[in-house]
C-alpha positions in Angstrom: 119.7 93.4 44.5 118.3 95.7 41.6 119.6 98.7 40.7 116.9 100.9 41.4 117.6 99.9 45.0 121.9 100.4 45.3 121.1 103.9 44.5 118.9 104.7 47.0 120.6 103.0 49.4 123.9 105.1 48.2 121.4 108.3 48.5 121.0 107.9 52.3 124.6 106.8 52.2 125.2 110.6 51.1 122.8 111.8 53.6 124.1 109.7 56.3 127.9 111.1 55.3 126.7 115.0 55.1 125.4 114.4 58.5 128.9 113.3 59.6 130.5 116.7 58.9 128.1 118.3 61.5 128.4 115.3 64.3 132.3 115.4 63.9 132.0 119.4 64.7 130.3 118.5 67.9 132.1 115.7 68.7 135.3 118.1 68.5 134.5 120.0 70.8 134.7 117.8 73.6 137.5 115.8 72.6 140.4 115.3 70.0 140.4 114.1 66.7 142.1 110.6 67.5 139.6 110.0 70.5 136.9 110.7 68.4 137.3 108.4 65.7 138.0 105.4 68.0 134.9 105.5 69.4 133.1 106.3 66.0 134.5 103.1 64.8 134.2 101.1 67.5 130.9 101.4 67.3 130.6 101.0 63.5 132.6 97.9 64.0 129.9 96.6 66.2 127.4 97.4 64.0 129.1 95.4 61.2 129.9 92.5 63.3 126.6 92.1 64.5 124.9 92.5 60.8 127.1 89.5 59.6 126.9 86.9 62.7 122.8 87.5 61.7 124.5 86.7 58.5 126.6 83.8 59.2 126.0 82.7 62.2 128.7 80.8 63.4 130.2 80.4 59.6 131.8 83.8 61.0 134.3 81.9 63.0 135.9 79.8 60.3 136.1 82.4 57.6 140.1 82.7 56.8 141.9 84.7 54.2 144.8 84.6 52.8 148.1 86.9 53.7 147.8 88.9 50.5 144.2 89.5 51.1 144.6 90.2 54.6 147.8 92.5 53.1 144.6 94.3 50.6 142.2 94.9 53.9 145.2 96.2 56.0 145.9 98.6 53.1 141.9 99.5 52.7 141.7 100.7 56.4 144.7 102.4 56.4 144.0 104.3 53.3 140.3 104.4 53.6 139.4 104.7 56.7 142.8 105.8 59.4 144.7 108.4 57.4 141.1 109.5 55.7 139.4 109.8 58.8 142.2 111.1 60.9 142.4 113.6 58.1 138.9 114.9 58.5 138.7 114.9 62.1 141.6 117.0 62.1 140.3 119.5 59.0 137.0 120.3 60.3 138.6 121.7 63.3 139.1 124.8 61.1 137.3 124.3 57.8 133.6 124.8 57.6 131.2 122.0 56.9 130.5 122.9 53.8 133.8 123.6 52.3 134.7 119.9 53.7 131.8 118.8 51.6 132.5 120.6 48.6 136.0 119.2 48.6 135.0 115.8 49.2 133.2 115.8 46.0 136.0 115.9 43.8 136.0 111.9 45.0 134.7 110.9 40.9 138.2 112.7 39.2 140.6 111.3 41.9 139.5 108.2 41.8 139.4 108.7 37.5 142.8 109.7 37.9 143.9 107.0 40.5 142.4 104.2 38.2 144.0 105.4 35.0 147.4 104.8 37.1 146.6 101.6 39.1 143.8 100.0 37.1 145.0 101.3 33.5 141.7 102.7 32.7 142.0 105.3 30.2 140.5 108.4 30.1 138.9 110.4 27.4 139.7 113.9 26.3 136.1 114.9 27.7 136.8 113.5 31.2 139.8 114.7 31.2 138.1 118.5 30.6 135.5 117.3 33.4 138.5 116.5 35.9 139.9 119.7 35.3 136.7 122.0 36.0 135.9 120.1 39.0 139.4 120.9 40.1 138.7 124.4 39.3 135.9 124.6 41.0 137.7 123.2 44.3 140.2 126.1 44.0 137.9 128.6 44.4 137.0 126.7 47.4 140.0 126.7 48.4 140.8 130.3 47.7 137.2 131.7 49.5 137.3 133.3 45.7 140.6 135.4 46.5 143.2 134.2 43.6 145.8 136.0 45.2 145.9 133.3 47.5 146.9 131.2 45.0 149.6 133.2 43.6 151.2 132.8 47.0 149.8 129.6 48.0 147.5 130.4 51.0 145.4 127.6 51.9 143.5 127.0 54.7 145.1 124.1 56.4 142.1 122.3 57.3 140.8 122.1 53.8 143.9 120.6 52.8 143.6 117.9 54.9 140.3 117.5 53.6 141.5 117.1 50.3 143.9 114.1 51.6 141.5 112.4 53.1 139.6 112.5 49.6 142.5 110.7 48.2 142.9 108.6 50.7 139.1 107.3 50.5 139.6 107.6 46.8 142.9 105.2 46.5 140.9 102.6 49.3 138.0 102.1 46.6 140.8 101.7 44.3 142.4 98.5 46.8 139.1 96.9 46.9 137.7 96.9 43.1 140.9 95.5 42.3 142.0 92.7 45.1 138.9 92.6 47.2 135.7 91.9 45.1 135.5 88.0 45.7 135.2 88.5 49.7 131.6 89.7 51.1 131.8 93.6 51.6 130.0 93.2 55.1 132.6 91.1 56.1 135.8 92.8 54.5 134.3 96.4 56.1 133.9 94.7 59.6 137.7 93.9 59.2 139.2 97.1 57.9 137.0 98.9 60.2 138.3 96.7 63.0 141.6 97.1 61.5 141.0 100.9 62.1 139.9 100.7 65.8 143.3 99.3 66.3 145.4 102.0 65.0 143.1 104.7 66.3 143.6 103.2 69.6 147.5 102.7 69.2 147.6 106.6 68.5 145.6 107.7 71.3 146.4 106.3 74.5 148.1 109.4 75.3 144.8 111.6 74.4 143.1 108.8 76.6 145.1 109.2 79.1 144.9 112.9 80.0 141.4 114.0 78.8 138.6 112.6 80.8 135.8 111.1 78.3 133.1 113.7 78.1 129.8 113.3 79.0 126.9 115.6 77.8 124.6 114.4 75.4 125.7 116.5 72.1 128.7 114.8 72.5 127.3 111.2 73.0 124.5 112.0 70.5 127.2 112.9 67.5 129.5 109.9 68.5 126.0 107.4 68.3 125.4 109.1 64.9 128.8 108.9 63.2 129.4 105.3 64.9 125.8 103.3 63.8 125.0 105.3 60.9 127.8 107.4 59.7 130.4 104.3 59.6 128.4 100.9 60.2 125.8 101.1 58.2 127.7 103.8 55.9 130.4 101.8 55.0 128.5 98.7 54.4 126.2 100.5 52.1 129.0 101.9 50.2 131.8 99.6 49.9 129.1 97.0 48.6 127.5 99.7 45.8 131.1 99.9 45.0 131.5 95.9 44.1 128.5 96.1 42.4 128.6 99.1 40.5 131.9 100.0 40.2 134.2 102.5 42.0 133.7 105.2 39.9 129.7 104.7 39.4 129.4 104.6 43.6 132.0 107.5 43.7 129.7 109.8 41.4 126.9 110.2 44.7 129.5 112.2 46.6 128.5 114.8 44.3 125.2 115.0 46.7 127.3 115.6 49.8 127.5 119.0 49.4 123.6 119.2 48.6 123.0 117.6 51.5 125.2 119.6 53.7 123.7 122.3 52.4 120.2 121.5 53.3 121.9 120.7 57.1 123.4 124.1 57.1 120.3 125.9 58.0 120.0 123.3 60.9 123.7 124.2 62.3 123.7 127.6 61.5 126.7 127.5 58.9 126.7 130.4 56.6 126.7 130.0 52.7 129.2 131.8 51.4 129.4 133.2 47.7 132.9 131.4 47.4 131.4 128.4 48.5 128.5 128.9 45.8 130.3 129.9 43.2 133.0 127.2 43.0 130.8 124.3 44.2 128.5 124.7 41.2 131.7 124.5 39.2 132.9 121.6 40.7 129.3 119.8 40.4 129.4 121.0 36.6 132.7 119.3 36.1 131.9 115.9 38.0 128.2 116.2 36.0 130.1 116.5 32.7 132.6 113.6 33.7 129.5 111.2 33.9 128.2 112.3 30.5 132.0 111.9 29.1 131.3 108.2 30.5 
């Protein structure tokens, strides 16, 4: 596939992930954070499975792996996809849309930094300046501009668990550019997706069991979004931009997540703060000045 062609496939990868921020908002409203993601990735999962049987046909069925890689995948879907996307369901319960966005976009320096400790790729004294804005920038996010919430450490707690589940995405793109580049990415993000169904489920039978299923259509409408093009098509778009491209190169188009968001804000009816402005340019700057370091 030319290049020309990942990168706009990873641009309505971006657009497809802004969009999530908003659906999960709605989806939250009816229905708790472990609920939600079960069915969002149940339905990604059936996406994905469907894409490669058209793939493989019956090849599907005799496809084995070993332990280790099967270890790897396991690893992938708890990193990338239950503790990140239990940690964004929970954070938007009480951090805007946009400040999840903003956050998310320091994805490029923590998986710099993750890769200089797993994959012992060394980074310059310009990236490491880059790293260091965009973290700056995130603060002030962080902060809504007030330093003396940093002085005393007052964070919102929902935008720390955004920042977690960047890390935890972050350290997943890690386990799969270095033990997971040999298996079709189709195939390996049917699995961890599967993989994440599972725990998802295991977590919620107690939410399942006391909160009817809602039924309105925002609620159904969100969970459809997040589920076929949030995480099916999503994920398979990104985790295979990020075997042939490289982690870092794919991670570099979460900068246009909070552009997008944005953009969706005026849909929503999220407010733009100055806070939000102020620090996400900076954070932009530094992930902009990272690439040129490159």
């Amino acid at each position: 596939m030319k290049k020309t062609t990942l990168l706009l496939l990873l641009l309505l990868n971006m657009f497809f992930w802004a969009g999530n921020f908003y659906a999960v908002k709605i989806a939250l409203l009816s229905y708790g954070p472990m609920s939600v993601a079960v069915l969002r990735f149940l339905l990604g999962a059936i996406v994905l499975l469907l894409v490669i049987y058209y793939q493989l046909g019956n090849q599907l069925f005799s496809l084995k792996f070993s332990k280790k890689e099967w270890w790897y995948m396991f690893l992938t879907s708890f990193t990338g996809i239950f503790i990140a996307m239990y940690c964004f369901n929970v954070g938007l319960k009480t951090t805007s849309a946009i400040n999840g966005s903003l956050i998310v976009s320091t994805g490029p320096a923590i998986t710099a930094i993750l890769s200089y400790i797993f994959l012992k790729i060394k980074l310059n004294w310009l990236q490491l300046i880059a790293i260091i804005i965009s973290f700056i920038g995130v603060t002030i996010v962080l902060v809504d501009g007030n330093i003396s919430k940093l002085l005393h450490l007052q964070f919102t707690i929902g935008d720390v668990y955004i920042l977690i589940m960047a890390t935890g995405f972050s350290l997943s793109q890690i386990i799969v550019s270095k033990y997971l580049t040999h298996i079709d990415t189709t195939v390996m993000t049917t699995i961890t997706c599967a993989m994440g169904v599972g725990l998802f489920a295991l977590f919620s039978i107690p939410e399942f069991m006391t909160t009817p299923i809602p039924t309105d259509i925002a609620f159904w409408t969100s969970i459809l979004f997040m589920g076929i093009c949030g995480t099916g098509i999503a994920y398979a778009i990104y985790f295979y931009c990020v075997v042939e491209l490289g982690a870092t190169t794919a991670t570099l188009f979460l900068n246009l997540i909070p552009l997008f968001t944005v953009l969706l804000a005026f849909l929503f009816g999220e407010a733009l703060l100055l806070s939000q402005l102020i620090g996400g340019s900076i954070t932009i700057g530094g992930l902009l000045l990272f690439r040129y370091a490159r």
